[in-house]
C-alpha positions as CSV (number, residue, x, y, z in Angstrom):
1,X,-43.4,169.6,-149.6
2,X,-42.1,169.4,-153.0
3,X,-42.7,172.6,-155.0
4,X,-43.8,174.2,-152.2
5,X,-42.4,176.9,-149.7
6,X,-42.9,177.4,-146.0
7,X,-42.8,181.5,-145.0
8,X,-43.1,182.4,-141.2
9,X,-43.8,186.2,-140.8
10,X,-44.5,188.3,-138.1
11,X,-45.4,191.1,-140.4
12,X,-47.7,189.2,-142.5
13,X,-49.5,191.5,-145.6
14,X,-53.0,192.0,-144.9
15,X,-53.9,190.9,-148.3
16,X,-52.3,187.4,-147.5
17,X,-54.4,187.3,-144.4
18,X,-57.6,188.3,-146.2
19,X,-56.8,185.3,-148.5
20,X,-56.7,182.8,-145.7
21,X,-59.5,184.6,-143.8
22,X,-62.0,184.1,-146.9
23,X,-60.9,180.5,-147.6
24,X,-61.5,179.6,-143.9
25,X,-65.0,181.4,-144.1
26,X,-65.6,179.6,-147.6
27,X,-65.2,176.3,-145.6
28,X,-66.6,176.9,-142.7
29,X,-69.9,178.2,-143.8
30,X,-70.0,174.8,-146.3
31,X,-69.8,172.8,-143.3
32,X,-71.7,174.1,-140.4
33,X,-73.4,177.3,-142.7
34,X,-73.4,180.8,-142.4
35,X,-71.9,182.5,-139.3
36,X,-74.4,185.2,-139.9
37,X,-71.4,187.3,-138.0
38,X,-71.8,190.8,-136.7
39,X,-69.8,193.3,-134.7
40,X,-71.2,194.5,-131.7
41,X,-70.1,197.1,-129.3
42,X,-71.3,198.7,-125.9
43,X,-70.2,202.1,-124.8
44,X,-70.3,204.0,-122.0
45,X,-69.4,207.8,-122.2
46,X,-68.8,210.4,-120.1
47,X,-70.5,214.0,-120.2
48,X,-67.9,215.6,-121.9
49,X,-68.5,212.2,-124.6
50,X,-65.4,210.2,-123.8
51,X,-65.6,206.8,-123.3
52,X,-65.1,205.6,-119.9
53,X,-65.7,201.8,-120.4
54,X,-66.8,199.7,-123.1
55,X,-67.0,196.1,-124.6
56,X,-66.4,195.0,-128.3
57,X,-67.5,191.4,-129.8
58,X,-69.5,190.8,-132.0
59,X,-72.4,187.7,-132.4
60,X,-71.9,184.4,-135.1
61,X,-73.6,181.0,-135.0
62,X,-76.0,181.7,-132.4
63,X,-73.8,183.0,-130.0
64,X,-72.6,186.2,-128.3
65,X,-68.3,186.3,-128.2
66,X,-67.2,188.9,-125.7
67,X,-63.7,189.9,-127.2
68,X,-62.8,192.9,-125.3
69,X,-64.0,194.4,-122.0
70,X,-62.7,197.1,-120.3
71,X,-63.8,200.2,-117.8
72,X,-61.7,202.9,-116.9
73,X,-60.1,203.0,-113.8
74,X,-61.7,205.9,-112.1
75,X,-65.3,204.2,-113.0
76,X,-64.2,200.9,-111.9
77,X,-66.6,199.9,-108.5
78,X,-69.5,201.2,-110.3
79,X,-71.0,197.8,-111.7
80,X,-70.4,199.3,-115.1
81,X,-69.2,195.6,-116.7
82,X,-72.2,193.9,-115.4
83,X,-74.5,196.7,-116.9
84,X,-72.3,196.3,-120.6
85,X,-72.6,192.6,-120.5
86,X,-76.3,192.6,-119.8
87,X,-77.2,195.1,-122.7
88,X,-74.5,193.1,-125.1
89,X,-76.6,190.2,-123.9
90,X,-80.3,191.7,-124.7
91,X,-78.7,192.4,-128.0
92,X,-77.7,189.2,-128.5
93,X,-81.0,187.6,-127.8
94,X,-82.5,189.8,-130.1
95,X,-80.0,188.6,-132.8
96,X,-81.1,185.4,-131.3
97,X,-78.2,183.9,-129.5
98,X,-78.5,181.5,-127.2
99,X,-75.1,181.8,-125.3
100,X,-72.7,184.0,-124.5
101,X,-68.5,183.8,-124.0
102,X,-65.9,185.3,-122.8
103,X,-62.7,184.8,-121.3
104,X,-59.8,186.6,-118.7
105,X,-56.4,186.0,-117.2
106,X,-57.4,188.9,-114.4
107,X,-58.8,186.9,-111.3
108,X,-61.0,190.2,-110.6
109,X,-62.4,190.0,-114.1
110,X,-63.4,186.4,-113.6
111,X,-65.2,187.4,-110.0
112,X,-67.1,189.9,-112.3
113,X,-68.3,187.8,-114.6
114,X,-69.0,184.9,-112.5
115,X,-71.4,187.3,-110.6
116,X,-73.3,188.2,-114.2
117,X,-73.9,184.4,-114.3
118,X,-70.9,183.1,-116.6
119,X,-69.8,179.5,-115.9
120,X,-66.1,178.4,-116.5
121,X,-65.9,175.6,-119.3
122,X,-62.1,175.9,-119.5
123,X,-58.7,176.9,-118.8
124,X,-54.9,177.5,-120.3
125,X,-52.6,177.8,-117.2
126,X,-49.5,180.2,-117.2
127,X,-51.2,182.0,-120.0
128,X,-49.6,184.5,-119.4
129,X,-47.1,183.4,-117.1
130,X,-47.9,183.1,-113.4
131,X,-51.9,183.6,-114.3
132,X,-54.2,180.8,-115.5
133,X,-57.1,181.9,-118.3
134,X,-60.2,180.9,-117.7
135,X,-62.8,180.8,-120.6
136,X,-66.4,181.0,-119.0
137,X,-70.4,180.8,-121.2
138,X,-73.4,181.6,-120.1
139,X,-76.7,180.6,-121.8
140,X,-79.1,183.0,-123.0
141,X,-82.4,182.4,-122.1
142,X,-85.2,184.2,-123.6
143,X,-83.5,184.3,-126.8
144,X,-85.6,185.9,-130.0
C-alpha cells in the first residue's frame, strides 16, 4: 500500500460515506444500469394519528427490499404485517417489480412472512447469537 493509508472508524463522517456511496452507485449503474431506487413506506396509525405499525424499504432493479417491519405490541395478532406487506407489494408492482425480499432473525417473523407467500433463499446462523437469519423472496406476479 505504498503512499497509501488504512483508517478504520466507527464514527465515520457522513461526507466520507457519501463519497463511497456515489462511487459505488457510479459503478453500479455502469454495469447493470440504473437502480431507478425509491423509498417506500407503509403506515398504519391509530385514531389519535400515532403509528402503531409500519414497514420502510424502498424498490431498485425491479425488486421490492423490505428493510424494516414492525407492529406494535398491543396491535400484534391483528394480521397487520400481512396487510403492510401486501399494499408494499401492490406498490411495488405498480413500480413494476417483480420480486420482493426480506429477511428476520425472529422465528415468529419468519412464520409471518412465510404465510404472505415468502420463500427462504438463505441463511446466516448465530446472526445474532443463538438465532439463525433467514433471508426469504417472493415473486411478484401481476407486475405493471
Amino acid at each position: 500500500m505504498d503512499g497509501l493509508s488504512l483508517e478504520v472508524s466507527g464514527t465515520p463522517r457522513a461526507d466520507d460515506l457519501e463519497v463511497i456511496g456515489r462511487h459505488l452507485t457510479a459503478f453500479n449503474e455502469a454495469d447493470v444500469g440504473p437502480s431507478e431506487r425509491r423509498p417506500l413506506a407503509v403506515l398504519v396509525r391509530n385514531d389519535a394519528g400515532e403509528i402503531v405499525a409500519g414497514i420502510s424499504g424502498y424498490t431498485a432493479w425491479g425488486w421490492l427490499y423490505v428493510q424494516w417491519l414492525w407492529v406494535a405490541e398491543d396491535q400484534r395478532g391483528k394480521k397487520l404485517a400481512g396487510t403492510m406487506l401486501a399494499a408494499a407489494e401492490g406498490e411495488a408492482r405498480q413500480r413494476g417489480c417483480h420480486g420482493a425480499y426480506i429477511d428476520t432473525f425472529n422465528p415468529h417473523a419468519l412464520h409471518v412472512y412465510q404465510r404472505a407467500g415468502y420463500t427462504p433463499f438463505g441463511t446466516l446462523p448465530n446472526f445474532p447469537q443463538g438465532r439463525t437469519r433467514t433471508f426469504l423472496q417472493k415473486a411478484l406476479s401481476g407486475s405493471a
